[in-house]
C-alpha positions in Angstrom: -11.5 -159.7 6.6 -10.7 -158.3 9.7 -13.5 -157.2 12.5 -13.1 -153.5 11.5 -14.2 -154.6 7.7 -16.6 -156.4 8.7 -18.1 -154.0 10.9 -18.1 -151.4 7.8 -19.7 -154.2 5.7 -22.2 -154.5 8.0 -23.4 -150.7 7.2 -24.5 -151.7 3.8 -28.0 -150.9 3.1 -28.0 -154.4 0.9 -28.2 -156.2 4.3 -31.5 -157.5 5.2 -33.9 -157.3 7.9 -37.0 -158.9 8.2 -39.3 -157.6 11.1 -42.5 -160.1 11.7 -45.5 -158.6 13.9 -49.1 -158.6 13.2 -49.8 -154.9 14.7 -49.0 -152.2 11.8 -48.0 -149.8 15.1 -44.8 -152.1 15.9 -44.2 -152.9 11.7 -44.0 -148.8 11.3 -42.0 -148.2 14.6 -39.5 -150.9 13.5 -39.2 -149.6 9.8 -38.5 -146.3 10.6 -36.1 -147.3 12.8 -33.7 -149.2 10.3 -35.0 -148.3 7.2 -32.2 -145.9 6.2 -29.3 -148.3 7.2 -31.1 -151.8 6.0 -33.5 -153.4 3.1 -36.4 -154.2 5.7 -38.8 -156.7 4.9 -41.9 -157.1 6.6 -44.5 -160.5 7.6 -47.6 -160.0 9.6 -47.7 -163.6 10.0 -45.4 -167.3 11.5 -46.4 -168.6 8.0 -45.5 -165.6 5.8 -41.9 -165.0 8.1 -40.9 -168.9 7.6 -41.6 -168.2 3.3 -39.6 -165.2 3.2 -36.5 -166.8 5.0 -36.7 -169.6 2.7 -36.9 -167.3 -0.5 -35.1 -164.3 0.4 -32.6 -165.4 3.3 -32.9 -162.1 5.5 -29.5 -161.4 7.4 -31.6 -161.1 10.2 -35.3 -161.2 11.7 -37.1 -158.8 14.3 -39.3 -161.4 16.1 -42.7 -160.5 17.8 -43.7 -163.5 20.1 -47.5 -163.0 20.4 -48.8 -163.6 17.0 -52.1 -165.4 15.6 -51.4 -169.4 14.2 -47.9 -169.9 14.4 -45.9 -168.0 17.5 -42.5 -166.3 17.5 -41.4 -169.2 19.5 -42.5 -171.5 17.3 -41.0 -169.6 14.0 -37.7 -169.4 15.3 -37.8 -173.4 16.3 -38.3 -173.9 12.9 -35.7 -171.7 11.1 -32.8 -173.2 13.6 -34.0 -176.6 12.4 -33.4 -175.9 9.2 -30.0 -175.9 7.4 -31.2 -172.6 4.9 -32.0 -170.8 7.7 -30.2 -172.0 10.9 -27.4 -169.4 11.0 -29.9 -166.3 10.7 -30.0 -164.6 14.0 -33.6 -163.8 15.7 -33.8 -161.6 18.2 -37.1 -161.1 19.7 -39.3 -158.3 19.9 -41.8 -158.5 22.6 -43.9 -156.6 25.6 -42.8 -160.1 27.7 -40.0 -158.7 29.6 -39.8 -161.8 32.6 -37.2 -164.2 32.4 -38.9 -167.1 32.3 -40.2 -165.9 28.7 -36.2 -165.1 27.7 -34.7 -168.0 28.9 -37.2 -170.0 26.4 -36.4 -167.8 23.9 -32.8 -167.8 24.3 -33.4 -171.5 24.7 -34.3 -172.3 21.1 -32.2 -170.3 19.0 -32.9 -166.3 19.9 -29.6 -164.4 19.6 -31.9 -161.6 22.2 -34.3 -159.7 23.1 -35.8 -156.1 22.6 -38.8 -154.5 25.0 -42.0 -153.3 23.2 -42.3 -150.2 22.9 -38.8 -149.7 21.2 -36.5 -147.4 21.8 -34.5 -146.8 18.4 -31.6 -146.6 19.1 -31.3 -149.9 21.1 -32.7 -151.4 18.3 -30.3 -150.1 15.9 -27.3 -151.2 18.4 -28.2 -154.3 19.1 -28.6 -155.2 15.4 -25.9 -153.9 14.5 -24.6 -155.6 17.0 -26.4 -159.5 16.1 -25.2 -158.6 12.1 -21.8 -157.6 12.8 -21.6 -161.2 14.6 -23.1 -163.2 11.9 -21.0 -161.6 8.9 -18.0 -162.6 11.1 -19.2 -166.3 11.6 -20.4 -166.5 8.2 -16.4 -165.6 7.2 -15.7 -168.3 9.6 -18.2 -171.0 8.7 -16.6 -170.4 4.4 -13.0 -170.7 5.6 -14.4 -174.4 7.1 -15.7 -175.1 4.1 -13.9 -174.0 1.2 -11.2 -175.5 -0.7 -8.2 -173.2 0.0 -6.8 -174.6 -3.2 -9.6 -174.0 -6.3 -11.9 -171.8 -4.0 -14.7 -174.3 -4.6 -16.3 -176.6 -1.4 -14.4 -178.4 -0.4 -14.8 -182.0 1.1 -16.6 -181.9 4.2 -18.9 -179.3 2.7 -19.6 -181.6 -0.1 -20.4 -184.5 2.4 -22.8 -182.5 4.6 -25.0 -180.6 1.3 -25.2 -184.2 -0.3 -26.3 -185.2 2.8 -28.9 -182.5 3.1 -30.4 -183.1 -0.4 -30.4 -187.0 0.0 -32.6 -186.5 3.2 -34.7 -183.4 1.0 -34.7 -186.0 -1.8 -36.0 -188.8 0.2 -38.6 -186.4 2.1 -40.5 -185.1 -1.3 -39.5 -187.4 -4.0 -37.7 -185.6 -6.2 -34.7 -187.0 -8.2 -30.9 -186.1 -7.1 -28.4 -186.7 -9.7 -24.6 -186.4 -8.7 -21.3 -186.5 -11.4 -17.9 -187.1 -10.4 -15.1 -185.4 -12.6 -12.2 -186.5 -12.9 -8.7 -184.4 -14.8 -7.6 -186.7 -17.5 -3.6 -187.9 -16.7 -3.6 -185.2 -14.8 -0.6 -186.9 -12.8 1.6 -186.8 -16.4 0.1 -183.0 -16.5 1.8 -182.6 -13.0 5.0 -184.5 -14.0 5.5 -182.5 -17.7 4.5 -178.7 -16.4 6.0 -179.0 -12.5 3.6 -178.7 -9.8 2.9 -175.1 -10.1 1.4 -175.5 -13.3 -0.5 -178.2 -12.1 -2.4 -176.4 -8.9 -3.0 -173.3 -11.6 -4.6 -175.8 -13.7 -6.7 -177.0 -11.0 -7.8 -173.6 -10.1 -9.1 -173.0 -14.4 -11.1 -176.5 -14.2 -12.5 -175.3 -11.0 -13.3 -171.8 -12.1 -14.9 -173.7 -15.4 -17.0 -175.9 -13.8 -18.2 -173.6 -11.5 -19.4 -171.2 -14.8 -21.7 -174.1 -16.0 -23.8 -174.5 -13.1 -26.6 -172.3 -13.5 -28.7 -172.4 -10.4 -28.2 -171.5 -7.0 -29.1 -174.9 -5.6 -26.2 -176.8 -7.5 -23.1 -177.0 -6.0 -19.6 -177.6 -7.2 -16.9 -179.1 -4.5 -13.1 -180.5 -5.2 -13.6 -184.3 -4.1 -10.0 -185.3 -3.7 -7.1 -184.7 -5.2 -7.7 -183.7 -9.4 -11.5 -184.9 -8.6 -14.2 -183.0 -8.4 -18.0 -183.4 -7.9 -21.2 -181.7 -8.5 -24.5 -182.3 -7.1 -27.6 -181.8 -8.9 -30.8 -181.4 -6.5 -33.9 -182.0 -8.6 -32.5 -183.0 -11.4 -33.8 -186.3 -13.7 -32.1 -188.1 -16.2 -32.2 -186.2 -18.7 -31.0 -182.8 -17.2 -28.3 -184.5 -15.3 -26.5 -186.1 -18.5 -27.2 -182.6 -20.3 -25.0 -181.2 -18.0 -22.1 -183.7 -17.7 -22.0 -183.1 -21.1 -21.4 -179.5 -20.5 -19.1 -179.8 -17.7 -16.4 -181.6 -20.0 -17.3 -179.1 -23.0 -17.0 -176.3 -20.4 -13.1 -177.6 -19.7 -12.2 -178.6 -22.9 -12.8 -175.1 -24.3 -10.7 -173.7 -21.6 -7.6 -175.0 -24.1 -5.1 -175.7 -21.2 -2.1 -177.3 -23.0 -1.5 -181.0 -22.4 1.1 -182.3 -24.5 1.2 -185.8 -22.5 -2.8 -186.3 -23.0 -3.7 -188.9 -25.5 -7.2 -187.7 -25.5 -6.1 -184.1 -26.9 -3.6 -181.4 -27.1 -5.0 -179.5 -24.2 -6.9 -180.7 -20.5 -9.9 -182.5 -20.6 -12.0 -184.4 -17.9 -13.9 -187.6 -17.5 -17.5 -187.3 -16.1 -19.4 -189.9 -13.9 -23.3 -189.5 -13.7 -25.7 -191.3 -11.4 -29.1 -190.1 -10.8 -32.0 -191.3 -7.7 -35.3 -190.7 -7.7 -36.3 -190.1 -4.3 -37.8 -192.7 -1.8 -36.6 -196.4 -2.1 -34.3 -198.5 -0.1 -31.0 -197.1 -1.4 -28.3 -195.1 0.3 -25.5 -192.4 -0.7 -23.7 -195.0 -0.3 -25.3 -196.4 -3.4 -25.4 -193.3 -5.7 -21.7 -192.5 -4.9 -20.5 -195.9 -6.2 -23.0 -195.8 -9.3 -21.4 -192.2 -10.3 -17.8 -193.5 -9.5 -18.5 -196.3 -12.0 -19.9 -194.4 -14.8 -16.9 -191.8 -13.8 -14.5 -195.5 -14.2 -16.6 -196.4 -17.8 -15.7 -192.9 -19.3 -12.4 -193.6 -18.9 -12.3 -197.3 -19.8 -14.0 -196.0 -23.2 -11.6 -192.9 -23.8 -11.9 -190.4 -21.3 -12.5 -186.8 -22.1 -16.3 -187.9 -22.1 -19.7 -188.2 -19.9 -21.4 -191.4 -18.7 -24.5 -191.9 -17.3 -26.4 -194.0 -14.8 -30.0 -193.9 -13.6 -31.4 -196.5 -11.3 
């Protein structure tokens, strides 16, 4: 996308602003200021701003610094702490014009500032401004991590999120369950259909497996090679095998043509499962080489199946 595009994109009333301030006065001046190019949402609180850029990831957030319980400083220390909400911008709405009080704010995360009262039309510019810079490092921070291949994550993005839900895992004790999938022969795939055919038919498993998972928090990434992986945040034993299951169904109906498979006449995949309930002494370490040997069992007992580990 170039900057032009994403400049245009930018105008699109979908995009979110969430402006946080306990005086009504500043709420109304703000929302009457944006609200016919953006969705604005409005906290009166810290505690109500941090829950609505959890649950409904604002593109951006209009911060007053003088609030009851939880400051602005404080707010936006604790969305650039956290991986969910670490790349929305803050810029900082406030009658504290000296620069001691912008330096701190710039400090800890603040993209910039705005003097109470407003003027409108700064404030539309210099959103515009803070959005137009985020879609293009959001474009930036996808190309990082996508697989230019299948489209999917790619490795280093799978590393980082398992990372992330190991450490969310650990934190609240809540199970984590990871499958490994592997394309049957797909090197005698490769050497009957040419290479071509073979990237093409990367890119349908991808696209397939992507389909099954269901919730936002899953995520799908190519491993290596004709491997993929999926990990599974808060997801027990019983879930986690339910959907190996479907990840191989999900492929096997795609009826890709494999006339060198000895499983069957078109592409299927072996499925590795492991699954960790939170706390404990283990590491990743531990639940990658639990799902690798499930992922090794499948294929020792047929392939074109899922097996399953829970420890």
């Amino acid at each position: 996308m170039t900057a032009l595009a994403a400049a245009q994109t930018i105008a699109s009333p979908r995009l979110r602003v969430l402006v946080v301030d306990d005086q009504p006065a500043n709420v109304q001046a703000l929302y009457q200021a944006l609200n016919a190019d953006y969705q604005v949402l409005v906290a009166t609180n810290g505690e109500q701003a941090l829950v609505l850029c959890k649950t409904k990831q604002p593109d951006l957030v209009l911060l007053d610094v003088v609030m009851p319980g939880i400051d602005g400083y404080e707010v936006c220390e604790r969305l650039k702490s956290c991986s969910s909400t670490q790349h929305i911008p803050v810029i900082f709405v406030t009658s504290h014009d000296d620069e001691e009080a912008e330096t701190r704010g710039l400090g800890i995360g603040g993209a910039d500032f705005i003097a109470k009262p407003i003027n409108p039309a700064v404030v539309r510019a210099r959103v515009k401004t803070q959005l137009t810079l985020k879609s293009q490092s959001d474009l930036l921070r996808q190309m990082v991590f996508t697989d230019g291949l299948t489209g999917v994550a790619n490795r280093r993005r799978f590393d980082e999120k398992l990372t992330e839900e190991w450490q969310r895992s650990r934190r609240n004790g809540s199970p984590l369950s990871l499958a490994i999938i592997d394309v049957d022969f797909f090197k005698r795939y490769n050497d009957h259909y040419g290479h071509q055919a073979g990237d093409a038919c990367l890119r349908r498993v991808a696209q397939a497996l992507a389909r099954t998972l269901k919730r936002p928090a899953d995520m799908l990434a190519r491993y290596g090679g004709e491997e993929f992986a999926c990990i599974l945040p808060e997801t027990a034993s019983e879930g986690a095998l339910e959907v190996g299951k479907q990840l191989e169904a999900c492929v096997r109906a795609e009826r890709i043509p494999h006339a060198d498979s000895t499983v069957h006449g078109s592409v299927t995949v072996s499925v590795g499962v492991a699954v960790r309930q939170g706390g404990g002494d283990d590491t990743i370490a531990h639940l990658l080489a639990d799902a690798d040997q499930q992922l090794y069992r499948a294929k020792a007992e047929g392939r074109g199946q899922a097996c399953f580990q829970i420890a």
